[in-house]
Structure formats: C-alpha cells, structure tokens
C-alpha positions in Angstrom: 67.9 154.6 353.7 69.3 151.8 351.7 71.7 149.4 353.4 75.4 148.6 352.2 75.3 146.8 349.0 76.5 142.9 349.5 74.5 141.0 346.5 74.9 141.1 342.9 71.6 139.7 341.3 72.1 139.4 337.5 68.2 139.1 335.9 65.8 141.5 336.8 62.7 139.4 336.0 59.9 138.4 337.7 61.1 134.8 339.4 64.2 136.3 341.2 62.1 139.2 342.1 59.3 136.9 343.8 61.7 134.2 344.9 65.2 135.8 346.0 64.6 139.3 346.4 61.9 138.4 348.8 63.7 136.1 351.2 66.4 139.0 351.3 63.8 141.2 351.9 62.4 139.1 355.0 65.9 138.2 356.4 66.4 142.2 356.3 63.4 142.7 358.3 63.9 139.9 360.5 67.0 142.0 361.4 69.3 138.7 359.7 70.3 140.2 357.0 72.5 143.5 356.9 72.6 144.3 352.9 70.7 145.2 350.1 70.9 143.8 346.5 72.2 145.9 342.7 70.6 144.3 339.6 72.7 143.4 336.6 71.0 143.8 333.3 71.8 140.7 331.9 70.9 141.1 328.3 71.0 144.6 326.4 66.8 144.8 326.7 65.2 144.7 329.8 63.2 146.3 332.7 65.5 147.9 334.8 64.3 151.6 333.7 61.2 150.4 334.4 62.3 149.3 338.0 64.3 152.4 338.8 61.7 155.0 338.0 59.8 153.2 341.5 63.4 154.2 343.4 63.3 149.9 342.7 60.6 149.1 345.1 57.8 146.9 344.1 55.0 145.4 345.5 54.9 141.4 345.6 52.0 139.1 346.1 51.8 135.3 347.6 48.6 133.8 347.2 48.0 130.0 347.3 47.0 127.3 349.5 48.7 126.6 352.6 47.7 123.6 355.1 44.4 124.0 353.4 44.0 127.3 354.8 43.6 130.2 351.6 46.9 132.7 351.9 47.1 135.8 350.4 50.5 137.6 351.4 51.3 141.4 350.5 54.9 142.4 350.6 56.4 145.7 349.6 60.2 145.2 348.7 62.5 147.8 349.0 65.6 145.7 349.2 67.0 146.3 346.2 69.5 149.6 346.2 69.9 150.0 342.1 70.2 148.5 339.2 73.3 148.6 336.5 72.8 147.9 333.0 76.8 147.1 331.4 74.9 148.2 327.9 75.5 151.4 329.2 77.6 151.9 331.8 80.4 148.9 331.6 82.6 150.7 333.5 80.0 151.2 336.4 79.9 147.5 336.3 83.1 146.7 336.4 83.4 149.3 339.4 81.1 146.9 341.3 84.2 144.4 341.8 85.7 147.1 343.9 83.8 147.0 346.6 84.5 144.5 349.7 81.1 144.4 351.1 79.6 142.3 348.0 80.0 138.9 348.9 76.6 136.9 346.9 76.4 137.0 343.2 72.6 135.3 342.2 71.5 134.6 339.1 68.9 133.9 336.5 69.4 134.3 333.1 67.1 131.6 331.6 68.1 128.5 330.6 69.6 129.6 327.6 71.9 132.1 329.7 74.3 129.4 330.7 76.3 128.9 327.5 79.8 129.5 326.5 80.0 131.6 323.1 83.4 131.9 321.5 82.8 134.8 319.7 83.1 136.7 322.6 85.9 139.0 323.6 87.6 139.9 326.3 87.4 143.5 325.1 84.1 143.7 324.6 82.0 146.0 326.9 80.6 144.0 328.1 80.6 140.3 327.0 77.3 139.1 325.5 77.4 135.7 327.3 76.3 135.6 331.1 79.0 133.6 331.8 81.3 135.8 329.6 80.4 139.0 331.6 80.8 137.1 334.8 84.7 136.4 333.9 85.0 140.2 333.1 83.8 141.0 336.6 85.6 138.2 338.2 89.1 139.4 336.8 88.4 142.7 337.8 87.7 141.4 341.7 91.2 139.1 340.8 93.6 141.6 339.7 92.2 143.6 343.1 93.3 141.2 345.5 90.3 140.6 346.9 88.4 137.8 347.8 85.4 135.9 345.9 81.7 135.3 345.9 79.4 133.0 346.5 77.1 132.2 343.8 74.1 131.2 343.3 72.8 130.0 340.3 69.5 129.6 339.7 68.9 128.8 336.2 66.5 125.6 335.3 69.8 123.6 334.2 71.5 120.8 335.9 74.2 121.4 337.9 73.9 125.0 337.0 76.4 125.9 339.5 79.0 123.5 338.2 78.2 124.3 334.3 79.0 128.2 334.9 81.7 127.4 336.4 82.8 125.5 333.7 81.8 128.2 331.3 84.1 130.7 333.1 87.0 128.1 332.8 86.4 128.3 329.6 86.6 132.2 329.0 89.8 132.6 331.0 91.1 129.7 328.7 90.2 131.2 325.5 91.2 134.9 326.7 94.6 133.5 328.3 93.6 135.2 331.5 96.6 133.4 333.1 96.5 130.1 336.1 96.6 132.3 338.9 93.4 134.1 337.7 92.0 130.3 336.7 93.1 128.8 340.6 91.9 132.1 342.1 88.4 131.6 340.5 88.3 127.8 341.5 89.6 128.2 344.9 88.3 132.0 346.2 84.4 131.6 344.7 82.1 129.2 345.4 80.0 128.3 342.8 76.3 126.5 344.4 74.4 124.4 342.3 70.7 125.0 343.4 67.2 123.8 342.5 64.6 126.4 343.3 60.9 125.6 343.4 58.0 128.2 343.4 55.6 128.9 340.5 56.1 132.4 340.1 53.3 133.9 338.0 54.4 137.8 337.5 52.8 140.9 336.7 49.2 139.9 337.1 47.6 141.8 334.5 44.0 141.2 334.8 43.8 142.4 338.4 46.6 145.2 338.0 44.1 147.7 338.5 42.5 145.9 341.7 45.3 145.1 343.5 46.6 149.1 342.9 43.6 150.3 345.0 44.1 147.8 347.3 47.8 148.6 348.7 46.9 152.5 347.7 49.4 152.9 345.1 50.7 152.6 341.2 53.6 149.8 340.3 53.8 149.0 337.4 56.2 146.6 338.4 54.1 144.1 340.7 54.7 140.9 340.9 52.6 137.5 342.4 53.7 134.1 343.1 52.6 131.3 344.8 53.1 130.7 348.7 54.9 127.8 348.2 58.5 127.7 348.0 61.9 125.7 348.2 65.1 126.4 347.9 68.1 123.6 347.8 71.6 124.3 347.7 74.8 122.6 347.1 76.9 124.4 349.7 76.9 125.3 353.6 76.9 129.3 354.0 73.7 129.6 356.5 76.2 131.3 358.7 76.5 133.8 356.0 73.2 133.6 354.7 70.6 132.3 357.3 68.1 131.4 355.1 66.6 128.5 357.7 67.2 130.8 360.6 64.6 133.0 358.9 62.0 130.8 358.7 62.2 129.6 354.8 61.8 125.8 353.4 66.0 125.8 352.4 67.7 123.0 352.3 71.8 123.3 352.4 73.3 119.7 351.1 76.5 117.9 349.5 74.2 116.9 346.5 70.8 118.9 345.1 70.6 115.9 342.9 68.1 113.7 344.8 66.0 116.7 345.3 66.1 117.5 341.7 65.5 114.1 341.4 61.8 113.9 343.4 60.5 117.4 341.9 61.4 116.4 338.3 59.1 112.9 339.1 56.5 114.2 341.8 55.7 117.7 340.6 56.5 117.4 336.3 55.7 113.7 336.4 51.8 114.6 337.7 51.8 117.5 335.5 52.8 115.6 332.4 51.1 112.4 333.3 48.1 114.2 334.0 47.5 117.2 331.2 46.8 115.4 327.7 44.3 113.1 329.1 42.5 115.4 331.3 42.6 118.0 327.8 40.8 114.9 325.6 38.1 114.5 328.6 37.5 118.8 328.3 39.3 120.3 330.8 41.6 123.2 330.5 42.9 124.2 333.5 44.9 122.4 336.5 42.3 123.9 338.7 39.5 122.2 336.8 41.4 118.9 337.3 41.8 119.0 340.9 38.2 119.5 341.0 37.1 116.5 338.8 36.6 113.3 340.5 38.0 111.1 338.3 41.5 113.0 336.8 42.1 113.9 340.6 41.5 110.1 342.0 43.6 109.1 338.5 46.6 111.6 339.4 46.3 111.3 343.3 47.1 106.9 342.2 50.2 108.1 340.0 51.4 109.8 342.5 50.9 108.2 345.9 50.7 104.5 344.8 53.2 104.6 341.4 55.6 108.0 341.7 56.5 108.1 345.5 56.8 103.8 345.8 59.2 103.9 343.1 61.5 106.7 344.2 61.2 105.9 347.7 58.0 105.8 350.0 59.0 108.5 353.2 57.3 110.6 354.5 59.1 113.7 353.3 58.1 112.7 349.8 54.3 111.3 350.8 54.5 115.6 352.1 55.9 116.8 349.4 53.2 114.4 346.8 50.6 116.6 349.2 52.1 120.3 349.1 51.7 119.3 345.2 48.3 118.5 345.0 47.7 121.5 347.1 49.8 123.6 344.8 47.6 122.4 342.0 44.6 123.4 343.9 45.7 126.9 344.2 42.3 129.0 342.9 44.9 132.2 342.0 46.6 130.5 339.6 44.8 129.6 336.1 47.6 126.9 334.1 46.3 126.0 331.2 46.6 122.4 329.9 47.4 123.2 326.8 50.6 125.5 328.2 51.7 122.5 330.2 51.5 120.5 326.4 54.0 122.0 324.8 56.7 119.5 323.5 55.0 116.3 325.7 57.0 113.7 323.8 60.6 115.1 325.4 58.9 115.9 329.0 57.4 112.3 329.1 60.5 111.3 328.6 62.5 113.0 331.1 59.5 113.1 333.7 57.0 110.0 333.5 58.9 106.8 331.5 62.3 106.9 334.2 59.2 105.9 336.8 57.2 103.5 334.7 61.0 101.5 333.6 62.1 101.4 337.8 58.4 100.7 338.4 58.5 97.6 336.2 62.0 96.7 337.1 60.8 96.8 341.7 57.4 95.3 341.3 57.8 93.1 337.6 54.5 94.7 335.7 54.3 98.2 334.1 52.1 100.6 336.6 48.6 101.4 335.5 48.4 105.2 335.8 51.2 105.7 334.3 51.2 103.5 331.2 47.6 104.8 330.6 49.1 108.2 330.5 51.5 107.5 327.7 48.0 105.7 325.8 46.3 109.4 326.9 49.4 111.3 325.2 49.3 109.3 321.5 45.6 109.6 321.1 46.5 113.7 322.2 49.0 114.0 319.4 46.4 112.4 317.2 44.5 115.9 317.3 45.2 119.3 316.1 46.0 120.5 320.1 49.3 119.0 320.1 52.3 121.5 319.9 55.9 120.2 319.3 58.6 120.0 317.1 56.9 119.3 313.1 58.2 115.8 312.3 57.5 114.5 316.0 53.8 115.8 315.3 53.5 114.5 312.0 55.0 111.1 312.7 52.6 110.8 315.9 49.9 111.8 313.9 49.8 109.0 311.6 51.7 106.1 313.0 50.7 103.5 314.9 50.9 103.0 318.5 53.3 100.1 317.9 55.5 102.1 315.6 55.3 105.2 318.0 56.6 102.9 321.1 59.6 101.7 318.7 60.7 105.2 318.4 64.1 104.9 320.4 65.3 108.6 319.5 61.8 109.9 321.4 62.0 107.8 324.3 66.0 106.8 324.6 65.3 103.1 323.8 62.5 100.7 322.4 59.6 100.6 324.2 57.9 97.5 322.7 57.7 95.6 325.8 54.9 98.0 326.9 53.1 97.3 323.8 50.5 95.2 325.2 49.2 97.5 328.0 49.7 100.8 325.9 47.2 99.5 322.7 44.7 98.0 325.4 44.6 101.9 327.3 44.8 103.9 323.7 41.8 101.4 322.2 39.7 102.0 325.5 40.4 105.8 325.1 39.5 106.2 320.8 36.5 103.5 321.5 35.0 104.3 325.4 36.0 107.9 325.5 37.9 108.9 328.5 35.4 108.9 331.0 35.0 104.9 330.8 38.9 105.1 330.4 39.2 106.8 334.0 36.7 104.6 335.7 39.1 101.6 334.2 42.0 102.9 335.4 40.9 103.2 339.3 39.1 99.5 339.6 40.8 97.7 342.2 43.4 95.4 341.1 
C-alpha cells in the first residue's frame, strides 16, 4: 500500500529517478521517511504512461567502483504513488495544492527548464514554462491558506534555487498576482539551491534483456547509475528530511557555491583537460584512459599537483580528486571522448583556464598539465572530430595558435601571455606525436 503523498517531483526522467527517487526510497525503508512521491509531467511529451502501466515501480541499478571494491546494487522502487500530467488533467494538478501532507516539491526540468517566458498566461492550462506552472500551483496552495514547500531544484544551473525563484517573482509580477501572494511565496517556501553529483546513465539498452532475467521480471522502465553520489544543499531541513541520518553523502550548507566550485575544477576540469589529447593519441573511452599509463599519470598530475593546489590542498578535496579517478575507472560505464568534446572551447573556459590564471597568479609560471592541455585542444580542433559551434570550428581550424590565444570572446580575455608555453606543447604534439608529448609532460621539473 502506498504511503501518504508528501513530494511533488516535476520530471519523470531518468536522473531524478536514479538520484532522488532512490534516496526516498531508502529513507522509506530505513523507516525515516513516512511519504511517497506524485510525478509532474513537466513538458506535454513524456514517459509517465510508460511509468504508470508498471503501477510506477521500476527497477534501478548502481554499479561502479567503490573503495576499489566492484559494486553492483539492485533496487526495486516502489516509492512513487502516481504520476499527473497538467496536459491532461490541469485541474488534477491544481488539486494537488490542496492537500496538507505535501510539503517537498523536486525538480528537474533540464537546464533549459528554468526560464521565464512572457508569453505565458495565467489562464493557460497549464503554463508552458516550469517556472510558470509552479506559480499556478503556488497561488492555488496561497489563496488556500496553507503553508509552503520546500524546494529543491536540481537543474545543472547556478543558483537554481534562487533563479526559479526569481522566475516566479516574475510571473506573479507580470499576472498581477497581488503582494500578499508575492510575500507569501518569499516568506512561506523555501527555495534550496543544490548541486547534485551522480552520473546517471539510464535505461541500459544493451543489457535490457539480461538484467530482465536476472531480477525475474519485464520494465521497461529500468534505470542504472553509478554508485557514486552527492547531494549539497543550500538550506537546513535534515530534521524534515534526514537525508545524512540515512546514510547518504549530503551536505546541508549556507553556500553550495564552493562545492560547485571543486566539482566544476576537479571532476569537468580532468574530463576536459584530459579528452582531446587522449582522442589524438587513439583512445575513445574514459575507461581506456584510466587504463593507459601515460594519459592516467598526465591527468592524475592535473589533478593532484595543479587542480587541488590551486583551489585548496585538503584532504576533502585530495578524497574527492580520488572518488574521481575511481569514477573514471568504473568498467559499467562506456563515455566516449568524443561525447565529452562537444563545444570544448566554452567548457575549457569555464572548467580548465580559471585554474591555469590562479595557478600562475599562487606559484608565478603557467602549470604544465594544464597548458599542455589547451596545446592538446587546438591541434584537436585542427581535425574533422571536433564538434562546436561553425565559426569557432572554422576559425580554429585555420588560425594560428597565436591568433587562437588572442581570442578574448572564447576565453573572456587575451591569453597571449601563455603564448610561449602553448606553441612549444602544440609543435611537440603536430611534430613528436602525442606519445613523446606525454612522456614530456611527466619529466621531473
């Protein structure tokens, strides 16, 4: 028998089922948590037929590496109670503002789902923004009496709490839903800014069939993940929601930016600092990478001796540089380079160069690993592999490396300084090959 309804979850794909749904899904067996969760369809096509012909149950897979020991975690979830797609039935939505007992709204919508539209109305049934149909919901719960949410965004955005919020400001301004509706939302609801951390891989489809005969059953809504997970958030409801009580790497704080901060540069910055070179040597997959002497010796420097000194060398982030490589290693997961490619310029940007500037800035030189990675990512665009935006691929193409580093609108400023040690890595790639390249890169200073 389902359990009293007390989470809204708008987004009924894979990552919220193989991150959120399955810590509710623990705390409920643990005996912590007394609820169960109804899905919002969040946009007019999506899978919640697909999820209520199984009465919403599913089965979800964790499989990774964990303290070097292989994991491989079956759980059936049966947490969530229905789903309620406002396409259809917007009144049935609405209806959920009635009830006391929901108390969590969670979301993800994408990144895209975050946006303020104003060409949506208050009349419409329901709004086609996220945020838009939040506000419709919201007023409902207002004009009740009753008392907010909490709510947890989860959306790959900064400060994706704070930005719905803002978003719903905005629709109560532009449907002149009144100041006691606009202090009721500030005051009554607490919006959480969170960063959530787990590679979520989804329906696996090559071993659908295995992993079927292996739990005994058809779903043909099975997801997998990786073993790893974290959860921060900018808010203190673990009396609520006993996340840590249960056992689960979350992290309640004043400020998910730091956080943000040492994924975005540990995690990304290996990824993106690693890929393009690794791709020119012949490698396609993470996997493959960990496995090679030299790109794992290379990346295991950028990280432990150039990353982790620059942002701050403790032993939380020397663990967390670990839990990545180990991540990397997982043998479940196959991530292609060339997926992790896609638009390198921008991601070198945000990822690896805020590292290489405060590296140069703390030790007065420009750290190998890293500045051999940018060499590594202008003889990539040189081929036909790269994949961005036309005119940053047909620019990179053909100009030269001096040219490419004075490129302020790619990198947010002139990058000539690095000019010296940027021609000296990209001649020693297009002349030695990369091979010779990596050796250079790990002799001893």
């Amino acid at each position: 028998m389902k359990k009293k309804e007390t989470v809204i979850q708008f987004g009924e794909g894979g990552f919220l089922r193989g991150f959120v749904d399955y810590f509710f899904q623990k705390m409920q067996d643990q005996g912590l948590f007394d609820g169960s969760v109804v899905i919002v369809q969040p946009i007019a096509k999506g899978m919640c037929g697909l999820l209520e012909k199984q009465n919403c149950e599913y089965n979800l897979f964790l499989r990774g590496i964990d303290n070097g020991q292989v994991v491989d975690e079956h759980t059936h979830i049966n947490v969530i109670s229905r789903c309620v797609n406002p396409y259809e039935d917007f009144d049935g939505y609405q209806k959920l503002a009635e009830n006391p007992d929901f108390r969590f709204i969670v979301s993800n919508t994408t990144e895209a789902g975050i946006e303020f539209d104003d060409s949506n109305r208050f009349e419409d049934a329901p709004a086609k923004s996220f945020p838009g149909k939040l506000t419709q919901l919201l007023y409902k719960r207002f004009k009740l009496g009753m008392k907010g949410f909490i709510i947890l965004s989860c959306e790959l955005i900064d400060h994706n709490g704070e930005e719905l919020e803002k978003c719903c400001l905005q629709y109560a301004d532009l449907w002149q839903l009144g100041d006691a509706f606009k202090n009721w939302l500030k005051k009554e609801n607490d919006f959480c800014s969170t960063l959530v951390d787990r590679i979520v891989t989804g329906f696996p489809r090559d071993e659908h069939a295995a992993l079927c005969e292996r739990i005994g059953e058809q779903d043909d809504m099975m997801d997998t993940a990786e073993i790893f997970h974290l959860w921060v958030i900018q808010g203190h409801h673990e009396d609520e929601l006993p996340l840590q009580k249960a056992g689960f790497h979350v992290i309640w704080t004043d400020n998910v930016d730091p956080y943000k901060k040492r994924k975005v540069r540990i995690l990304n910055g290996a990824h993106t600092s690693m890929v393009l070179g690794a791709h020119l040597y012949g490698l396609e997959t993470v996997g493959e990478c960990l496995k090679d002497e030299k790109v794992s010796a290379v990346l295991r420097r950028c990280i432990f001796d150039e990353i982790i000194p620059t942002i701050g060398d403790s032993e939380e982030n020397r663990k967390f540089g670990e839990d990545v490589l180990e991540r990397f290693s997982n043998p479940f997961i196959r991530h292609l380079l060339l997926s992790i490619a896609l638009n390198s310029v921008s991601k070198f940007r945000a990822r690896v160069l805020p590292t290489i500037l405060e590296y140069k800035e703390k030790y007065g030189k420009y750290p190998k690993g890293l500045t051999f990675s940018l060499a590594a990512l202008i003889a990539f665009y040189r081929t036909d592999a790269a994949n961005d935006g036309e005119e940053i691929m047909e620019f990179m193409k053909t100009a030269d490396v001096a040219d490419i580093l004075a490129k302020e609108e790619y990198w947010g400023q002139d990058l000539t300084d690095m000019l010296p040690d940027v021609q000296k890595w990209y001649e020693m790639i297009e002349t030695d090959g990369m091979a010779k390249s990596y050796d250079a890169v790990l002799e001893k200073e």
